[in-house]
NUZA-791096 format. One record per atom (N, C-alpha, C, O): x, y, z. Coordinates in steps of 0.2 Angstrom, whole numbers, plus 5000, padded with zeros to 4 digits. Each point is the difference from the previous one (the first is absolute). Example, Ala and Ser with C-alpha at 12.3 -4.5 7.8 and 13.67 -1.06 7.14 Angstrom:
REM residues 2
506649725039;499650065000;500450065000;500549995003;499350064993;500450065001;499650055003;500350065001;
//
This chain:
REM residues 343
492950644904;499449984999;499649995007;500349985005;499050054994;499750015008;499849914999;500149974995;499750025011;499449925001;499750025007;500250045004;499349944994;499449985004;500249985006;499949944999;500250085009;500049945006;499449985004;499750045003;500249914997;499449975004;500349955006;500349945000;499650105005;500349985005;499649955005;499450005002;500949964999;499449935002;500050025007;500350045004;498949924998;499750005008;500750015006;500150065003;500349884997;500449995004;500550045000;500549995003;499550084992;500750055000;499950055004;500550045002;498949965000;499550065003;499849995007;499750045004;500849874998;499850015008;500650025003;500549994998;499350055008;500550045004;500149955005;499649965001;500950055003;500349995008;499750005003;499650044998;500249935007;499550035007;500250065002;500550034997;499349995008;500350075002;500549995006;500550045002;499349885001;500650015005;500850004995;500550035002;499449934993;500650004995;500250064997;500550035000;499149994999;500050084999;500450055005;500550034998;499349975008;500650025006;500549995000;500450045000;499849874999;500649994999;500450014996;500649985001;499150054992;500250014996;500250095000;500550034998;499049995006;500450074999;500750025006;500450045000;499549915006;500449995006;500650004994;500450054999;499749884998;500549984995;500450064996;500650015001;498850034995;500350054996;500050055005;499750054997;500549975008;500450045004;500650025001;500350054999;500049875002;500849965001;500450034993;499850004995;500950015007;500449994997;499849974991;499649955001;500550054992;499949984995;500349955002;499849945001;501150074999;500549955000;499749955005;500449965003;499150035000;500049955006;499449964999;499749985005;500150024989;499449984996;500149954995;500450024995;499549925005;500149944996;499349964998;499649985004;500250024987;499449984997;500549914999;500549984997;499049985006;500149934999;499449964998;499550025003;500549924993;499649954998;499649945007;500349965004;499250044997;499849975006;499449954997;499450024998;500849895003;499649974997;499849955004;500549985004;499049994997;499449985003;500149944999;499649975003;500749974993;499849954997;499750014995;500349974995;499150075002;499650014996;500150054994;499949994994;500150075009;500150084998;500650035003;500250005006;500250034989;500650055001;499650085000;499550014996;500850025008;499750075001;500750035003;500449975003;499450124995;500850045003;499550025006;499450015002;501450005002;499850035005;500750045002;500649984999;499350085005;500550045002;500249985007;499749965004;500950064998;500249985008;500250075004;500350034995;499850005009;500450055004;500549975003;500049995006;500450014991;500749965004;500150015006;500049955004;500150134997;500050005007;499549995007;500249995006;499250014992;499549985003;499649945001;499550005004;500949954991;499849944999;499149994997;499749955002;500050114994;499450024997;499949974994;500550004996;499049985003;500049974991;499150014999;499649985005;500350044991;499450004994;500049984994;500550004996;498749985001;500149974995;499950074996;499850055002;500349954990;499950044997;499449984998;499650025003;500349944993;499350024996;499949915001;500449965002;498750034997;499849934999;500149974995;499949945000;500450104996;500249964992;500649975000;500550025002;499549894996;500549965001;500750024995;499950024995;500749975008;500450014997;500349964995;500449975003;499749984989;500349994998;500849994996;500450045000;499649924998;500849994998;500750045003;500550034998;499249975009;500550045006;500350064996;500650025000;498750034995;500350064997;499550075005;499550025001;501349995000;499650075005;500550075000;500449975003;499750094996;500750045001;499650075002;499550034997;501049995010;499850075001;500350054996;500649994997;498950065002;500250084995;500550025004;500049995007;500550044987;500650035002;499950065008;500450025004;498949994994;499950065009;499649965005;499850025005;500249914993;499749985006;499550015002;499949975006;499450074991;499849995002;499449974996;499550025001;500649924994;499549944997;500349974999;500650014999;499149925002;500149924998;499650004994;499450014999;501249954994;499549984997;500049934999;500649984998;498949965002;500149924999;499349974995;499550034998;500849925000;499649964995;499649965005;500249985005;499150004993;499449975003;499649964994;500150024994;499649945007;499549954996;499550055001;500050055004;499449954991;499450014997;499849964996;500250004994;499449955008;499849954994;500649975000;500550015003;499549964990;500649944994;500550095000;500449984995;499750065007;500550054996;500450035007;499749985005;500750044996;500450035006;500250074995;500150004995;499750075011;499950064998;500750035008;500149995005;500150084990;500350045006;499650055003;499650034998;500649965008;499650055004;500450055004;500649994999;499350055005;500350055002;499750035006;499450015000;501150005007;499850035005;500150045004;500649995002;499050085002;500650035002;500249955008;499649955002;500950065000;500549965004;499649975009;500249965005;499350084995;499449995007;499449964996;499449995003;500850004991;499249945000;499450054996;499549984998;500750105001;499550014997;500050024993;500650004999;499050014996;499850034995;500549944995;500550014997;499149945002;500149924997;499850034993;499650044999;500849944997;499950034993;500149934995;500549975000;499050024996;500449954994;500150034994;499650034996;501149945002;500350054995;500049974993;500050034995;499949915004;500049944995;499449974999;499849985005;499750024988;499549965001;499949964993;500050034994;500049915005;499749974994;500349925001;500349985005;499649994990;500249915001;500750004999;500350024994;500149975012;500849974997;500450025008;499750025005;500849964994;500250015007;500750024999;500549994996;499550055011;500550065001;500549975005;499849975005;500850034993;500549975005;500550065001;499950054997;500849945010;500550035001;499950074999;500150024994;499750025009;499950094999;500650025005;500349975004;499950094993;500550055003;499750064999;499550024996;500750025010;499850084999;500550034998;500649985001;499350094995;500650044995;500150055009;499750005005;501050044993;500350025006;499650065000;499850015005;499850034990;499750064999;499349995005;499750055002;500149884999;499249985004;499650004995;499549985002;500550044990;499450034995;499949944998;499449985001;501249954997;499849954997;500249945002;500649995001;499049964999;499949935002;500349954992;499650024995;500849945004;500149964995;499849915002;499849995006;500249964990;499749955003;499949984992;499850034994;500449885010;499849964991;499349995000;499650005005;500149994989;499649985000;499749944995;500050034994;499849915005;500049964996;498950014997;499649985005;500250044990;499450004997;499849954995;500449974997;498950015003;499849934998;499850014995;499649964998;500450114997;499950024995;500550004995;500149964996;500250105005;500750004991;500749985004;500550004997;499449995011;500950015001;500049935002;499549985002;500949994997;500249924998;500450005009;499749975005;501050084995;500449975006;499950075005;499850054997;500349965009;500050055004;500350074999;500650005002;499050064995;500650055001;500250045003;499949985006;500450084994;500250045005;499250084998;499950034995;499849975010;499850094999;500050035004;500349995005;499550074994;500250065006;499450034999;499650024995;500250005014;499350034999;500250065004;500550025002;498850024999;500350095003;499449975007;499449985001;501050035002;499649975007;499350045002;499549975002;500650114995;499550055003;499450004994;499350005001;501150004993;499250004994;499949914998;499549974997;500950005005;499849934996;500349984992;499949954997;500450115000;500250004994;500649954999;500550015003;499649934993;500349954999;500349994993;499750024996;500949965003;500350014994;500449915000;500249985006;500050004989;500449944999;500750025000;500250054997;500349925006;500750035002;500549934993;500450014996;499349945005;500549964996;499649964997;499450015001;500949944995;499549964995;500449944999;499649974997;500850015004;500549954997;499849915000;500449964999;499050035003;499549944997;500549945005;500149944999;500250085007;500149965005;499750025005;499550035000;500949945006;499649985008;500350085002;500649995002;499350054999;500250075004;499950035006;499550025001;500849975004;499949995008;500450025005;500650004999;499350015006;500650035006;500250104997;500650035000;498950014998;500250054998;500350055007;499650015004;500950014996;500350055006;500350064996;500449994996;499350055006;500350084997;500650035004;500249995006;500350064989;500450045002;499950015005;499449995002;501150055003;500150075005;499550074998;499650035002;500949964991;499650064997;499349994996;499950064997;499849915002;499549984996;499850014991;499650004996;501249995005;500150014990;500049935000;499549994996;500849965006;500049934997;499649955004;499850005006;500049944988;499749935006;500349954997;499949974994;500550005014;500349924995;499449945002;499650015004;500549964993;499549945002;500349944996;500450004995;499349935008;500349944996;499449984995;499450015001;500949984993;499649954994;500349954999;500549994996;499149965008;499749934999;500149974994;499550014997;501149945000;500149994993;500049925000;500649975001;498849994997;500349915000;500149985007;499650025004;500949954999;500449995007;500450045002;500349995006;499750074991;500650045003;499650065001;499450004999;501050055002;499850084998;500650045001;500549975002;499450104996;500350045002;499850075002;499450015002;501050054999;499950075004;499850044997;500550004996;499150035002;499950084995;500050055003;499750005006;500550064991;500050055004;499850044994;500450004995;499050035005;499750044995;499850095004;500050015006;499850034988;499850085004;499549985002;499749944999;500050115004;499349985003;499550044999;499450005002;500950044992;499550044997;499849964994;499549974999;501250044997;499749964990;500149935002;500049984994;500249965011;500349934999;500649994998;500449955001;499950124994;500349964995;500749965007;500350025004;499849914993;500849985005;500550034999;500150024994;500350005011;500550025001;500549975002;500550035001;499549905000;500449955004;499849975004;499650025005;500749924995;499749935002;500549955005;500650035002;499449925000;500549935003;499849924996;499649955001;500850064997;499849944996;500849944998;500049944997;500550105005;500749965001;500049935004;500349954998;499250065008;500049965004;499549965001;499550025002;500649914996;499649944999;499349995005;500450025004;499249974998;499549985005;499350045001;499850034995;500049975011;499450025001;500150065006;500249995006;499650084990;500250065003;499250005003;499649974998;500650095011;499749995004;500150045005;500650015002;499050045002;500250045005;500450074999;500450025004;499450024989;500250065000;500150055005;499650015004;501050034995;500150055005;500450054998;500649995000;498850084998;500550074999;500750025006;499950005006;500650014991;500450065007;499850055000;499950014994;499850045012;499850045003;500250054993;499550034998;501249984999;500250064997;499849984992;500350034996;499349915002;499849994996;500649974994;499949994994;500650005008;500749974997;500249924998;500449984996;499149985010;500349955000;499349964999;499550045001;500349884998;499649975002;500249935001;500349974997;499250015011;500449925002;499549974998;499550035000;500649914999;499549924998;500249975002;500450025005;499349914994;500049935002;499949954995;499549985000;501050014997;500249954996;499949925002;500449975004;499350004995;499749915003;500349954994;499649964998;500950045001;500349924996;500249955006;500649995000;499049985003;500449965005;499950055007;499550025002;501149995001;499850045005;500050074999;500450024996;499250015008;499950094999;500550035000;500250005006;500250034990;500350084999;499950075000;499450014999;501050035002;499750065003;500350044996;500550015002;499550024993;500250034994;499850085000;499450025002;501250004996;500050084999;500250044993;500549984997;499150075000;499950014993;500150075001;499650035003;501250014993;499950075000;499850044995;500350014995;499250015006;499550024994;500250034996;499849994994;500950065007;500450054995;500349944995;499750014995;500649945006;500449984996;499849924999;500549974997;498849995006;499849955001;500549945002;499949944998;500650085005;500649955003;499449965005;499650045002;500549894999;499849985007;500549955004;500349954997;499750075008;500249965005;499649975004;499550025002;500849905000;499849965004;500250035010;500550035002;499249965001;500050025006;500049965005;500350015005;499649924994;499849945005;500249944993;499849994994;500549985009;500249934999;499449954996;499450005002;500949974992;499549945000;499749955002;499549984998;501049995007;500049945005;499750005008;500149965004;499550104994;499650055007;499450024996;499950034994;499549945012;499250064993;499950065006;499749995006;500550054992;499850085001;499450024996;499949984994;499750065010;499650034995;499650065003;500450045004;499049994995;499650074999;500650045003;500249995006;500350064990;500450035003;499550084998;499550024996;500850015009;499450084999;500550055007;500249995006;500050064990;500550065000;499650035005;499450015001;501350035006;499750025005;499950084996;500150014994;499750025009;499750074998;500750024999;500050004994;500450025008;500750055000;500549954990;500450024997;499249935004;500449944994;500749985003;500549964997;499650065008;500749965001;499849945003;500549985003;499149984999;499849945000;499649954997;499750024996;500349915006;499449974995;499949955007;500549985003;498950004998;499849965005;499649934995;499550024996;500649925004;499649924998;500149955004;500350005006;499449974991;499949945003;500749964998;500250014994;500149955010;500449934999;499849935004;499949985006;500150004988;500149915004;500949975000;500249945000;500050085001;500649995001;500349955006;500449955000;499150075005;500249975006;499549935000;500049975005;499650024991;499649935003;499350034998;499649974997;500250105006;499450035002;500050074994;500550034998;498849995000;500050074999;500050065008;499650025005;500950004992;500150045005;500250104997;500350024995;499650025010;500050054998;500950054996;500050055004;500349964993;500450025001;500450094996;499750024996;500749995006;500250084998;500650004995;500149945000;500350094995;500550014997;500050084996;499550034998;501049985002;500150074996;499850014996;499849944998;500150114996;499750004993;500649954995;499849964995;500850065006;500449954996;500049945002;500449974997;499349995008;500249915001;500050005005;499749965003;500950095001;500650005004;499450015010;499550025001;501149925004;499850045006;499249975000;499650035002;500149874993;499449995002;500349975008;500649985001;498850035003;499749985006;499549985001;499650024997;500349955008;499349965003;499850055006;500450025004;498949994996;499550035005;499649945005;500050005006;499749964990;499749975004;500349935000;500549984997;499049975009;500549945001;499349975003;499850015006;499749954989;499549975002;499849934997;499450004997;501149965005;500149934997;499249964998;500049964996;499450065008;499549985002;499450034995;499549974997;500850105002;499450054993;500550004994;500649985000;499050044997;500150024992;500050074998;499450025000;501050034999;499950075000;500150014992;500349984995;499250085005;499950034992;499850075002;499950045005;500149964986;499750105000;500250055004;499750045004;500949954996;500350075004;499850054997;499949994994;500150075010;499850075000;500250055003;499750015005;500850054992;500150045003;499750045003;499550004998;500550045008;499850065001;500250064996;500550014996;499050035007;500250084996;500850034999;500350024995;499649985015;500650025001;500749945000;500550015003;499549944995;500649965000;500349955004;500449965000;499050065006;500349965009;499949964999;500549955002;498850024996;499849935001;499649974994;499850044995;500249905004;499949934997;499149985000;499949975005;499750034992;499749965003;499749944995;500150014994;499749935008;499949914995;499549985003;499750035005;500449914993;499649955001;500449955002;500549984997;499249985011;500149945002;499749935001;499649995004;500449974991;499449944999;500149965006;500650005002;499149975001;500349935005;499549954999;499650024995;500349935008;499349954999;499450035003;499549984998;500650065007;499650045000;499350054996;499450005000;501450044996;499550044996;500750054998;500549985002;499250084994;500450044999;499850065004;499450015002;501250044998;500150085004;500450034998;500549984997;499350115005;500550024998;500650035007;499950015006;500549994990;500650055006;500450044997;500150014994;500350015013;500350064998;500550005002;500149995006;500650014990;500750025004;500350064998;499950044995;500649985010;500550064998;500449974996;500149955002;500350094992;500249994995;500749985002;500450004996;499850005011;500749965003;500049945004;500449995005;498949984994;499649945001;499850015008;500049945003;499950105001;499950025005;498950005001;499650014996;500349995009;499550015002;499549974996;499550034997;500649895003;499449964997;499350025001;500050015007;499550004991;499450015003;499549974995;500150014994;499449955010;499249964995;499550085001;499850035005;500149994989;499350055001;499449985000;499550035002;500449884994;499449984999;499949955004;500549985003;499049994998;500049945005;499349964999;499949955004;499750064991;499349995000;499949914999;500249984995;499649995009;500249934998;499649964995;500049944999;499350135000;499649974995;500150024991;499650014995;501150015006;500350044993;500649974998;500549985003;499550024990;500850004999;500050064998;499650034996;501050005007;500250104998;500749994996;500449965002;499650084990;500549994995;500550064999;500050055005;500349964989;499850054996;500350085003;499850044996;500649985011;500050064999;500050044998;500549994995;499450055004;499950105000;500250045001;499550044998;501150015004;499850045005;499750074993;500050014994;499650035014;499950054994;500650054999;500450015005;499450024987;500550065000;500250075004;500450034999;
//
């Protein structure tokens, strides 16, 4: 189905030109050495890029970011995030230097949690409409013509979509009463093909392995678990203790690792374990911050999160044998979230 896009005033303002500079200075460097993070003002959330190595950052676009949804295309070179327009929040699309601002969603209803498919062709994302759909559902649109199809229907809350490796499946959580659970449906026809629903609580924090075999969650009855489901034969195993809250766990590129969050020690702090459980360790040691949102690099070396203090929040960067602490943000009239790196 085509639709009509009407792209509002504020989609259409560009960068200054000196951001512009810095922006092509930016897309020079290395991909791997490019990180898209959330940067808020007190007021307004807006993405912005950083050059790691050069300690460079630009904003993408003047359009505010909501519901901290944002994900670079498998080639890196677009960002697509959810923004307000009026009563309704719409996705938009851009290429990775701040130019050629696209909105991809238009009408009354609001558009949450988008993922990009591995092919770059299609963006999926819930959407909840104030006309025939009662709870949020899953759709899938075609980035380049705008052509949009309904993916599930199942008259609940449908949310957190993350696609395969290969871009044949999409799990995502449905929202049931106090609880929910995992689905994993094709992502061509919906139909399910398997789900998690053995395990009691409030699922959280999806994460495909690299080779599309395995996926890790975050299980919340009490304190966080870190749970793994093998797609072949939907066994799951526990990873992390329940008398420990671990959580956003997310597989190194190669999948023989998983990097989360533990409070274990008193604090949230950063830490490492093998894909089976085995061989967890601690990276950071920062009694004083709060660390979240770890993020791989491309290539595997380094880490990067977020540091809260009373101050404010930042990102950093470590090597993945906890080496070479480094703050790449520092802006004091920001809190910086959410990293990126690009692909």
């Amino acid at each position: 189905m085509w639709k009509l896009v009407l792209v509002p005033t504020f989609a259409l303002i560009l960068l200054c030109s000196s951001a512009i500079t810095v922006a092509k200075f930016i897309g020079s460097s290395s991909p791997s050495l490019e990180i898209a993070y959330i940067a808020y003002n007190g007021f307004i959330s807006r993405l912005h890029i950083i050059d790691v190595e050069h300690r460079l950052s630009y904003r993408v676009s003047a359009a505010p970011v909501t519901n901290a949804d944002f994900a670079w295309s498998p080639d890196g070179n677009q960002l697509a995030f959810i923004s307000y327009i009026g009563d309704s929040t719409e996705v938009f699309v851009a290429a990775s230097d701040g130019s050629w601002l696209r909105q991809l969603t238009v009408g009354v209803q609001q558009e949450y949690y988008l993922a990009w498919s591995p092919d770059n062709q299609h963006i999926v994302f819930s959407r909840q409409q104030t006309d025939d759909i009662t709870f949020p559902e899953l759709f899938i649109m075609n980035v380049d013509n705008r052509d949009e199809r309904l993916l599930t229907h199942d008259q609940e809350v449908e949310a957190r979509p993350v696609w395969s490796p290969d871009g044949t499946q999409i799990a995502y959580i449905l929202y049931v009463d106090s609880l929910n659970v995992i689905r994993i449906v094709d992502a061509q026809s919906g139909t399910l093909l398997g789900g998690v629903n053995e395990v009691a609580g409030n699922f959280d924090h999806l994460s495909w392995s690299p080779d599309g075999t395995r996926l890790a969650f975050t299980v919340y009855n009490g304190p966080g678990v870190i749970y793994v489901m093998e797609i072949s034969t939907k066994q799951i195993f526990a990873l992390t203790v329940p008398t420990q809250s671990n959580y956003l766990p997310a597989w190194s590129p190669d999948g023989r690792q998983i990097v989360f969050i533990s409070e274990r020690d008193l604090n949230a702090e950063i830490y490492v374990m093998d894909a089976n459980g085995e061989n967890q360790r601690r990276l950071t040691y920062t009694p004083n911050a709060i660390e979240g949102f770890p993020s791989w690099s491309p290539d595997g070396t380094q880490i990067a999160f977020t540091a809260t203090d009373s101050s404010g929040g930042d990102i950093y960067v470590i090597n993945t044998d906890g080496g070479n602490l480094h703050r790449i943000t520092s802006d004091p009239a920001l809190n910086e979230w959410l990293p990126r790196w690009r692909p």
